[in-house]
C-alpha positions in Angstrom: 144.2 66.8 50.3 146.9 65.6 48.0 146.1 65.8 44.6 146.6 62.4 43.4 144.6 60.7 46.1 141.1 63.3 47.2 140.8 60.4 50.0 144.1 61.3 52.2 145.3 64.1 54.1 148.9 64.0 55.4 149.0 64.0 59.7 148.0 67.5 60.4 147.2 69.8 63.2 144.7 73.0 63.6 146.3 76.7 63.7 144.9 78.7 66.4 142.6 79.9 63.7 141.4 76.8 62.9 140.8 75.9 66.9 138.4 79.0 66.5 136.6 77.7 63.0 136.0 74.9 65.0 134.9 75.8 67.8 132.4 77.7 65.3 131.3 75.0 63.7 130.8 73.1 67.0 128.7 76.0 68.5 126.9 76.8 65.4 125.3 73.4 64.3 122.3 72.4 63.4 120.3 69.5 64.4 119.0 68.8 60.7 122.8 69.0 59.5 123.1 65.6 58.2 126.2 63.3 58.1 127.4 64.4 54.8 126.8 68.1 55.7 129.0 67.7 58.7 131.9 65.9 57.2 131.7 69.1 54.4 132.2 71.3 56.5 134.7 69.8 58.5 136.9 69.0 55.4 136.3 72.5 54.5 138.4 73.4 57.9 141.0 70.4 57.4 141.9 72.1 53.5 142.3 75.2 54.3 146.0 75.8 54.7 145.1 78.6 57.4 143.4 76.3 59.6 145.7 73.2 59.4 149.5 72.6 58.8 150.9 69.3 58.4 152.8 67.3 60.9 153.9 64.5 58.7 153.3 64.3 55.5 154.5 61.2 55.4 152.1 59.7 57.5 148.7 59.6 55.3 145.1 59.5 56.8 142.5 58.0 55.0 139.8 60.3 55.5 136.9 57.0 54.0 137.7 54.9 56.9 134.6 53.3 58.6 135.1 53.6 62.4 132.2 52.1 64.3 133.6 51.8 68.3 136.1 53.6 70.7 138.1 50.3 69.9 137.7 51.5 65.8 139.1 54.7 66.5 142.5 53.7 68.9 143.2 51.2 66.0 143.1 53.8 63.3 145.2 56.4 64.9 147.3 53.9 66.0 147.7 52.9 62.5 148.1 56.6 61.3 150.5 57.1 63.8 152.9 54.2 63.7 155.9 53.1 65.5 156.2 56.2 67.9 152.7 56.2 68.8 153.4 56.4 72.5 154.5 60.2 72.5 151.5 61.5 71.1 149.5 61.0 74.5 147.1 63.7 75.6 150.0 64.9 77.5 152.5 64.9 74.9 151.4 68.7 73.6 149.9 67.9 70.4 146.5 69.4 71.7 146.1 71.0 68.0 146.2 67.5 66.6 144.1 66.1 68.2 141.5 68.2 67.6 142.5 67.9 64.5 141.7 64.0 64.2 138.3 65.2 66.0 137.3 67.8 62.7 138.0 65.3 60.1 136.2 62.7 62.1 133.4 64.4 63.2 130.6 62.9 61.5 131.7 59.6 62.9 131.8 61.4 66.2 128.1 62.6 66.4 124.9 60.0 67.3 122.8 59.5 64.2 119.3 60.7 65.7 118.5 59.6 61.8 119.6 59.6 58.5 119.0 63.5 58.2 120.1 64.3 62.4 123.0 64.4 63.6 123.8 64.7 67.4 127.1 67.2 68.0 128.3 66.8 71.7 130.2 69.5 74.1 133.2 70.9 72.8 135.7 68.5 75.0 134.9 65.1 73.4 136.4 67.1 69.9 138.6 69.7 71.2 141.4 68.1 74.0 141.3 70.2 76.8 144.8 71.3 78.3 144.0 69.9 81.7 144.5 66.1 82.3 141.1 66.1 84.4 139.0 66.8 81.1 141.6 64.5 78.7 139.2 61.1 79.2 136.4 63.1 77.5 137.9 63.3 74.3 136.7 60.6 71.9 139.8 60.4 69.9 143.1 61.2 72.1 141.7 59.0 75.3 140.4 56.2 73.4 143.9 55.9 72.0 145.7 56.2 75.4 144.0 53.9 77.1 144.5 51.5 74.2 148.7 51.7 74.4 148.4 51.8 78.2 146.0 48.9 78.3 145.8 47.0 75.2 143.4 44.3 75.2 142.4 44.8 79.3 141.5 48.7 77.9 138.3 46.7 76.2 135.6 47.9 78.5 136.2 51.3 78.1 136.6 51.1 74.0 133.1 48.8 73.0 130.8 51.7 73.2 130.3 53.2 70.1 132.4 56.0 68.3 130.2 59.0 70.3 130.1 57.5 73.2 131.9 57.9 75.8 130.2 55.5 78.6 130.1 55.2 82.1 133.2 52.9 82.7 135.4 55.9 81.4 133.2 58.4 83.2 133.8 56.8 86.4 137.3 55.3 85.8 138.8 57.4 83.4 138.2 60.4 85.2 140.1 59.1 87.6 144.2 59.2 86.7 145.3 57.5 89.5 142.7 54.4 88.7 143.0 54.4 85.0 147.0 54.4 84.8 147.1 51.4 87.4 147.6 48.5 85.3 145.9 46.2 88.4 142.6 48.0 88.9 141.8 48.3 85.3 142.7 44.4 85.1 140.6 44.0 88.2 137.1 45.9 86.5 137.8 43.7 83.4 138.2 40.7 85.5 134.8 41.8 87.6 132.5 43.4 84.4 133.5 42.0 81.0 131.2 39.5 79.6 133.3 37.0 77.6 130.1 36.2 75.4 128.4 39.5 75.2 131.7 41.2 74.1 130.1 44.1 76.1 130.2 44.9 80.1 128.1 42.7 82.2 124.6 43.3 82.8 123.9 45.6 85.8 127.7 46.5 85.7 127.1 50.1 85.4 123.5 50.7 86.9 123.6 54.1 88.6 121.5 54.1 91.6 118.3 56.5 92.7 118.8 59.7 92.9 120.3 60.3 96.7 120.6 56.5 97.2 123.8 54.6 98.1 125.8 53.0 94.9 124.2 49.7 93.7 126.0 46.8 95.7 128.7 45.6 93.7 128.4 47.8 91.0 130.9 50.1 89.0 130.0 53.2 91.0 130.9 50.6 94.3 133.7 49.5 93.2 134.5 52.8 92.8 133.7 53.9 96.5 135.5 50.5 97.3 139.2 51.8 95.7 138.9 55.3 96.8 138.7 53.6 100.6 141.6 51.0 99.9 143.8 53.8 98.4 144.4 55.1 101.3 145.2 52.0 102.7 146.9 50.0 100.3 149.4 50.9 97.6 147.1 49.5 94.8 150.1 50.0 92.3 152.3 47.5 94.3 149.3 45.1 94.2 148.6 42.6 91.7 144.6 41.8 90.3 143.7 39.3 92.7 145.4 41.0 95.9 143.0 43.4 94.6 139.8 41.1 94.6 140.5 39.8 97.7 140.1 42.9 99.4 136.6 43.3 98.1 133.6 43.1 100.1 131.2 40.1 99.3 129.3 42.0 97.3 131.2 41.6 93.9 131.2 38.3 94.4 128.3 37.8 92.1 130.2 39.4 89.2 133.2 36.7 89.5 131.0 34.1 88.0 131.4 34.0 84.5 
């Protein structure tokens, strides 16, 4: 921390050592930490000059922000990050920093069970994995990504709460081929988002029975529906309603506002 503000840390990522005291902490929590003890500990990580080196000390992090969604968190790094933003994707190499931005958020990052119980999750939603296939896991560096590669359209994938990473990015995210083409993710916010709810549509997500087909229409359709059409259709050489009109009936009920 700088000692004329105890509330920023200058753009920083973790040593290898501090990967491991991470990794630590991650392993070794308790489920009666609360979210002060977390955010201690962490910080205790972050100021250690061992564990994290600066990037940028010009580029300050207020470490009192308030982040309550996905959406919350691409703003703020955005913010942190400023005009180059674009070249720190998960891709770009900085793996150490954003794991970084994962320690000195994590008690944002964790479901509140209670005031005393904090929920810690598997180590890729905090530390970015170094294959692409895992990168939509993170809560921090995807979140972000899918923000400059979608803005506003990147909506349904950044309501959910801070520590959650939701269906829509389970089933679309994981995906690189569906979540880098601008058309499809402007088709499944044409199809799911509800305009009033701020939130996907009702149903949107529902995963069927166990051993049962995906629900007609559906998220988990629609994602049967591209796989079948990709190997068709060029769906990057397609616009958003070239794409809807190669849907089956079946998603008609989720054109109607």
């Amino acid at each position: 921390m700088t000692a004329n503000n105890p509330t920023l840390l200058p753009l920083s990522e973790l040593t290898a050592s501090g990967i491991r005291a991470f990794e630590s902490l991650l392993a070794n929590a308790r489920a009666e930490w609360s979210a002060d003890d977390v955010r201690s500990k962490s910080l205790n990580i972050a100021q250690n000059p061992e564990l994290a080196a600066p990037l940028d000390p010009k580029k300050m992090v207020d470490i009192t922000t308030t982040l309550d969604t996905r959406a919350d968190v691409a703003a703020f790094v955005s913010d942190v990050l400023g005009e180059d933003a674009a070249s720190y994707g998960p891709s770009s190499g900085h793996v150490k920093m954003w794991s970084w931005f994962s320690l000195i958020l994590l008690h944002q990052l964790c479901e509140h069970k209670s005031p005393n119980k904090l929920e810690i999750g598997a180590r890729p939603r905090y530390i970015l994995s170094t294959h692409y296939d895992d990168h939509h896991r993170h809560l921090v560096a995807w979140p972000f990504w899918a923000s400059q590669l979608h803005g506003t359209t990147a909506r349904i994938f950044l309501c959910q709460k801070a520590y959650v990473q939701g269906d829509f990015t389970e089933q679309v995210g994981s995906r690189h081929d569906l979540i880098t083409c601008r058309s499809v993710v402007e088709t499944i916010d044409h199809l799911y988002w509800d305009e009033e709810r701020h939130a996907p549509k009702v149903g949107a997500a529902n995963r069927p029975d166990k051993g049962e087909p995906a629900i007609p229409g559906t998220l988990r359709a629609l994602h049967q529906v591209l796989s079948q059409l990709a190997c068709t259709y060029d769906l990057r050489s397609m616009n958003r309603d070239q794409i809807l009109k190669k849907l089956p009936e079946e998603f008609g009920k989720y054109l109607s506002p």
